[in-house]
C-alpha positions in Angstrom: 188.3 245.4 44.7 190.4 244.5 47.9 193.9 244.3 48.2 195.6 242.4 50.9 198.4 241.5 52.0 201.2 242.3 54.9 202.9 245.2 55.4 205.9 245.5 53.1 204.5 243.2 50.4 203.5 246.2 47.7 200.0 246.6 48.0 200.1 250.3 47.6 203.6 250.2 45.1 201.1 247.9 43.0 198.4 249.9 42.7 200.0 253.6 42.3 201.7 251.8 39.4 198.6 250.6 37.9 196.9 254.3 38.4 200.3 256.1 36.8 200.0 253.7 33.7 196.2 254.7 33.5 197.2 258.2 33.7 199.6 257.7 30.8 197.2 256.0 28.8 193.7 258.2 30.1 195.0 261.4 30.9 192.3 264.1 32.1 189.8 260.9 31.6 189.4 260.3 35.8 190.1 261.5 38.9 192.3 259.7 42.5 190.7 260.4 45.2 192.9 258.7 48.4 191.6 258.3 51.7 193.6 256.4 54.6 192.3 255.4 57.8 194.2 256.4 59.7 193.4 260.1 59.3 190.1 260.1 58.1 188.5 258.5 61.2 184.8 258.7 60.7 182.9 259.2 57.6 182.2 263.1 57.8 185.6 263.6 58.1 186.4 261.6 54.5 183.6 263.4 52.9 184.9 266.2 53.5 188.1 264.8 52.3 186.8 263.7 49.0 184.9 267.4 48.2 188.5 268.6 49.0 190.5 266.6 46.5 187.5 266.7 43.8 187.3 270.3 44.3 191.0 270.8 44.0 191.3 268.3 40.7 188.1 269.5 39.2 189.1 273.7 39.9 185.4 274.0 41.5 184.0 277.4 42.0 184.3 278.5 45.9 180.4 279.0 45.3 179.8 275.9 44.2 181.6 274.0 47.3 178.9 273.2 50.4 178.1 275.7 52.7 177.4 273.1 55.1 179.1 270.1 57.0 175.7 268.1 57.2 176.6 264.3 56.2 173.4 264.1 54.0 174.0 267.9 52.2 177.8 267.2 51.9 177.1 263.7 50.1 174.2 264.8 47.7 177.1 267.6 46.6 178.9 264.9 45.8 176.4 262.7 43.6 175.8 265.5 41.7 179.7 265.9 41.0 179.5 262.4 40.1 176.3 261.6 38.3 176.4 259.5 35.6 175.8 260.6 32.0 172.4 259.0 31.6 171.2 260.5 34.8 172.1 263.8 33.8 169.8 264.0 31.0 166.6 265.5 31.6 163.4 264.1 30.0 162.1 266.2 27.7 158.2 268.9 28.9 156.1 265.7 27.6 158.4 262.9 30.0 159.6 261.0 26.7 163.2 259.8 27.0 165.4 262.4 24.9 166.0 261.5 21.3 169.5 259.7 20.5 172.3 262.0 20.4 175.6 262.0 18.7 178.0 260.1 20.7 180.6 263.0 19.8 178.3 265.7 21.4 177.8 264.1 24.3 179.6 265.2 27.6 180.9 262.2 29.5 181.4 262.2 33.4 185.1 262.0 34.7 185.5 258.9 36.0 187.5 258.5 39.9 189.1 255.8 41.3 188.8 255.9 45.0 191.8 254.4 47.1 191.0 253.3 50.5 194.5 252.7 52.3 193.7 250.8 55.5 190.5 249.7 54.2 189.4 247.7 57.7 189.5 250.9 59.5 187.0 252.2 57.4 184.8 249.1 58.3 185.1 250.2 62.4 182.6 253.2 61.4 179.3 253.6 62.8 177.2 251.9 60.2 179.5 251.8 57.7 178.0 254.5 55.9 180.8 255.7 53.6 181.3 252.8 52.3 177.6 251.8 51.9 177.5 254.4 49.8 180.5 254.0 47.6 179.4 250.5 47.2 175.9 251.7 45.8 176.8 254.2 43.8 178.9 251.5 41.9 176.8 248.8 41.7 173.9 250.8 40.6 175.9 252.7 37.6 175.0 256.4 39.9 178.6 257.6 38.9 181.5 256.3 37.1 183.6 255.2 39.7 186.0 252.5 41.1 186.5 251.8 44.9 189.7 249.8 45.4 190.8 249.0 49.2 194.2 248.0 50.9 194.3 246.1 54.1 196.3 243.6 55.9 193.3 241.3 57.5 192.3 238.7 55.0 188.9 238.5 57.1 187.9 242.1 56.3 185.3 241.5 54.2 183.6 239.4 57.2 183.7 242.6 59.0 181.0 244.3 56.7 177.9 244.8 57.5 175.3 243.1 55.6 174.0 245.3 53.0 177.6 246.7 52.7 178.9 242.9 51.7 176.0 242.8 49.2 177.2 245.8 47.2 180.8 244.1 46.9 182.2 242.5 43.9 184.0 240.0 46.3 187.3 240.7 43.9 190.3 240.7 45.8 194.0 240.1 44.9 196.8 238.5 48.0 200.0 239.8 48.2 202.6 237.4 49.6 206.0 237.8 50.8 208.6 236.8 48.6 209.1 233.2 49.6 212.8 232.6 49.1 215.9 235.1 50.0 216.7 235.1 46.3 213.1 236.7 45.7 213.8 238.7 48.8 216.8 240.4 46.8 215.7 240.6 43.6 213.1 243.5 45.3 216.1 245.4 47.2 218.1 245.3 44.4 215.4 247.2 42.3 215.5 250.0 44.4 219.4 250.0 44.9 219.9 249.4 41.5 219.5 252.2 38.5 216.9 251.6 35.7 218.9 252.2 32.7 215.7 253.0 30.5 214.8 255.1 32.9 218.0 257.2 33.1 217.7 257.6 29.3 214.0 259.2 29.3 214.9 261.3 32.4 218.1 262.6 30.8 217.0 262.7 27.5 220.5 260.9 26.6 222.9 260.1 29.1 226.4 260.4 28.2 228.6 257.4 27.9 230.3 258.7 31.0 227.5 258.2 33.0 226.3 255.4 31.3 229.6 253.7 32.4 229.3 254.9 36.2 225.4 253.4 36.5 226.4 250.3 34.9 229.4 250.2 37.5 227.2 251.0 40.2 225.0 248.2 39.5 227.5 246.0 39.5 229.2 246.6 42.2 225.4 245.9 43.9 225.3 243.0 42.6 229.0 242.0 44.1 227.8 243.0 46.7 225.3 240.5 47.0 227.8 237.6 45.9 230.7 238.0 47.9 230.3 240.6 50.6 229.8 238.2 53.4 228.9 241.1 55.8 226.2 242.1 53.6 224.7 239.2 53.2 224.4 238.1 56.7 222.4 241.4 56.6 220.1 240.7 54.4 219.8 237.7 55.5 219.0 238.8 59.1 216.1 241.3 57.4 214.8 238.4 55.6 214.5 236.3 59.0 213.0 239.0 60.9 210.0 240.5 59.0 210.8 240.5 55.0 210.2 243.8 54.6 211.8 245.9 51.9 211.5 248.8 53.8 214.2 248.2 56.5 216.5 246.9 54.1 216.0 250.6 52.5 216.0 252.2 55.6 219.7 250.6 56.6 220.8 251.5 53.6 220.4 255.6 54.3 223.3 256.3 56.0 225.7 254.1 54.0 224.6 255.3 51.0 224.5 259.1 51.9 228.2 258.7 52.8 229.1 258.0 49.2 231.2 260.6 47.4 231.2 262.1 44.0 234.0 260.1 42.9 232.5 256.3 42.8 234.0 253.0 43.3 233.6 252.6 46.7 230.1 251.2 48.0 228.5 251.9 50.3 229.5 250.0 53.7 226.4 248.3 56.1 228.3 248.7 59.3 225.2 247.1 61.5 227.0 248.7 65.1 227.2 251.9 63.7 223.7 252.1 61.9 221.2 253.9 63.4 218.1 253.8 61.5 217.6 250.5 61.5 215.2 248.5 63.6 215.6 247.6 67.1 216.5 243.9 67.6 214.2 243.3 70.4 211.3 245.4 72.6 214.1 246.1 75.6 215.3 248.9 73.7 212.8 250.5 74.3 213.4 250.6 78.2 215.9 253.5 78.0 213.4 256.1 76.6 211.1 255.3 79.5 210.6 257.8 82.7 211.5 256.2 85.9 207.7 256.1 87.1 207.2 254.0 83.5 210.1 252.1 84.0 209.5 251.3 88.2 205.7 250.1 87.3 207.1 248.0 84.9 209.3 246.4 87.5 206.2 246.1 89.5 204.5 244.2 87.4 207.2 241.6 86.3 207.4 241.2 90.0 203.8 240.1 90.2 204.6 237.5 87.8 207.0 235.9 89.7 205.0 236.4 93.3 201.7 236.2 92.3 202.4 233.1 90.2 200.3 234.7 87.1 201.3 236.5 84.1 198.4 238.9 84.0 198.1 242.1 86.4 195.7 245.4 86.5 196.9 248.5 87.2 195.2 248.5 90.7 197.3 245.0 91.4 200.8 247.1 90.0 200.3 250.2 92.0 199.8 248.4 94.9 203.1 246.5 94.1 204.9 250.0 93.3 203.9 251.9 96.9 204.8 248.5 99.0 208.3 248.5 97.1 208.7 253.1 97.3 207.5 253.1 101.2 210.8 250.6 102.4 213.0 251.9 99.7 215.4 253.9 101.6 215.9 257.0 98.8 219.8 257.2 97.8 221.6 260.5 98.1 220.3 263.3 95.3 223.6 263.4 94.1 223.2 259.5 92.9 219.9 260.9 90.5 218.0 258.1 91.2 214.4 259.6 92.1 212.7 256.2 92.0 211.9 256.5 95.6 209.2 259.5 95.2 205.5 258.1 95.5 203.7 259.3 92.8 199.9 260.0 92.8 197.3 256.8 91.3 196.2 259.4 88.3 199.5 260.1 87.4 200.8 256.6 87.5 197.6 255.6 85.6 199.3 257.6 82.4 202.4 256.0 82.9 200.8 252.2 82.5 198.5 253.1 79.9 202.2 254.8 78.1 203.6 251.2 78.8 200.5 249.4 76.7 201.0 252.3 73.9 204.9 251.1 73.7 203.6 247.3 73.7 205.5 246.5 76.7 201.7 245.6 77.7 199.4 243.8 75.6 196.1 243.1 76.7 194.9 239.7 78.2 191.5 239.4 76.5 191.5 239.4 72.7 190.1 242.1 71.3 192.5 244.9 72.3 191.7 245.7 75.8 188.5 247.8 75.5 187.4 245.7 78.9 184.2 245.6 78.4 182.9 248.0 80.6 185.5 247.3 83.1 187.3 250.1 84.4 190.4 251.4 83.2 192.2 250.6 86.7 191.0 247.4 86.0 191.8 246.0 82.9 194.2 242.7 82.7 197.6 243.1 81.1 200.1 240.6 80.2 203.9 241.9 80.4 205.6 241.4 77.6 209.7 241.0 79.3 210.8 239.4 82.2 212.0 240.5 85.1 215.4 239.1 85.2 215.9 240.7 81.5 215.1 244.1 83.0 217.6 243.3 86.0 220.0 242.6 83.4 219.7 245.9 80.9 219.8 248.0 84.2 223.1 245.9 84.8 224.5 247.1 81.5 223.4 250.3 81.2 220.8 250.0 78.7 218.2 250.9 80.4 218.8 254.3 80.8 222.3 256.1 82.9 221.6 256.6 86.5 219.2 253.7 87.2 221.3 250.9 88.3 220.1 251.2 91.8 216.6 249.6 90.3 218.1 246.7 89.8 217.8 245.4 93.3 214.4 245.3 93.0 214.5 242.9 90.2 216.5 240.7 92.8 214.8 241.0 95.8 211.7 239.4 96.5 
């Protein structure tokens, strides 16, 4: 089974509930074995993962654990961890099938639910061989397991190889959203509120006197939303950007950490003074850049403007960046602009290719600027800001203390 759906919208809330009401219901009947991605980046690496995790939840012998890293060895270990009840039966010296047994003798198989977070990295692997065989052993009953995968590309599944897409059950469940600001809310105020039932089986009993201070405190949330104009231009400003929980929580650290023993006050979402929440637009990023980052930047906005295009190469940006160093006069050392030093092609080439990790470039040609085959030098990037907004955040100061002398080049052409 496939979940999908954008980042923020629960897939993974959704399904570690499901697994902890499982638990509740089947517990020491199957095992979790999570993989993501991101950190298991080819398929011997996740093997290896999942004998970890088995071995850990099933308290396996150190003998019994593989002794080597060979895919092939590594997996069989595996199957035999997993095989299914039928399959461990062995005929009996004349090949019969072994007589019926009593159900209540028989030793069933843990089952394991295997969670694939970022399930369309997994599909980038060589062959897809992982989860070939995940999808086999399911389909053909080998083990007693489930595969369930989270992504956020609804065309995953055309990414499969064929005999991969063959073994899937083609179930998969969308996550959306929520459509309206109301909905939006309802899911913040879940995790700012407190769970009354929840404080009762946690407690075993609250007092009244606590009782009285969570149902204040949920109030006061909900006042919050209803007359705190501040607030709600807030939310409302979350909501309009991406609709993600997560940086309503994440605003909400420091003004809640600031709250005191002694409740009534709430907790106060001063936006100027609120750090952790998420830049409003990509130029903030322009004061954590070095002033080699920074000046081939400038050269390439420049090229947009002279070269009447808006993509550029590195070759096409260093070439802007030396004409623009060799008749820049250097300022006095005491001014600590050192923009004027020439810097050698290889290590400018790791200053662009820092710009593209920071997504002030994007590549040209869809499909993330692999090039094909064409040389790093000479790959096509579009710039993502302008030059006169540079010119202007070196004006103000955002851009980094020191650097104002820059600016000129954002003016002259």
């Amino acid at each position: 089974m496939l979940i999908i759906g954008a980042r923020g919208t629960g897939k993974t809330t959704l399904l570690e509930s499901a697994i902890s009401d499982l638990t509740e219901e089947h517990k020491g009947e199957f095992l979790t074995v999570r993989l993501n991605g991101f950190f298991q980046m080819d398929d011997k690496i996740a093997l290896r993962e999942i004998w970890r995790q088995l071995g850990v939840e099933m308290e396996l012998d150190e003998r019994d654990q593989p002794k080597t890293t060979n895919f092939a060895d590594t997996l069989s270990s595996i199957l035999a961890i997993l095989s299914h009840p039928d399959e461990l039966r062995e005929p009996d010296e004349e090949g019969e099938e072994p007589a019926e047994q009593d159900p209540s003798s028989t030793t069933t198989t843990l089952s394991v639910i295997f969670v694939l977070e970022e399930f369309d990295l997994f599909a980038t692997h060589p062959r897809q061989t992982l989860l070939y065989n995940l999808f086999d052993i399911a389909q053909s009953r080998k083990a007693p397991i489930a595969v369930i995968g989270t992504t956020t590309r609804i065309d995953v599944v055309e990414s499969l190889e064929k005999r991969v897409k063959s073994r899937f059950s083609h179930r998969t469940v969308h996550l959306k959203n929520p459509p309206t600001l109301k909905g939006f809310w309802e899911i913040c105020k879940e995790g700012l509120g407190v769970d009354m039932d929840e404080v009762d089986s946690e407690i075993n009993g609250s007092s009244d006197e606590d009782r009285r201070c969570f149902e204040a405190w949920n109030s006061h949330i909900e006042d919050l939303y209803k007359n705190d104009k501040q607030f709600q231009r807030h939310l409302r400003r979350i909501y309009a950007q991406n609709k993600d929980p997560k940086s309503f929580f994440n605003s909400c650290i420091l003004p809640l950490s600031s709250l005191t023993t002694s409740f009534p006050t709430g907790p106060s979402f001063s936006l100027p003074t609120n750090q952790l929440g998420e830049p409003d637009s990509i130029l903030s990023t322009l004061d954590g850049l070095t002033d080699l980052e920074l000046t081939l930047l400038i050269a390439a906005a420049r090229l947009d403007i002279i070269s009447d295009t808006d993509t550029c190469n590195f070759q096409m940006a260093y070439s802007e960046y030396t004409a623009l160093t060799s008749t820049l006069k250097v300022a006095s050392s005491t001014t600590g602009v050192t923009a004027g030093r020439l810097w050698s092609k290889e290590v400018a080439l790791g200053a662009w290719e820092r710009l593209a990790e920071y997504e002030l470039l994007v590549p040209a040609v869809i499909g993330g600027g692999s090039g094909g085959g064409v040389s790093r030098e000479g790959r096509m990037w579009r710039v993502e800001v302008g030059l006169a907004e540079i010119g202007k955040c070196l004006e103000m100061g955002r851009a980094g203390v020191g650097r104002a002398g820059l600016g000129k080049w954002c003016k002259e052409m």
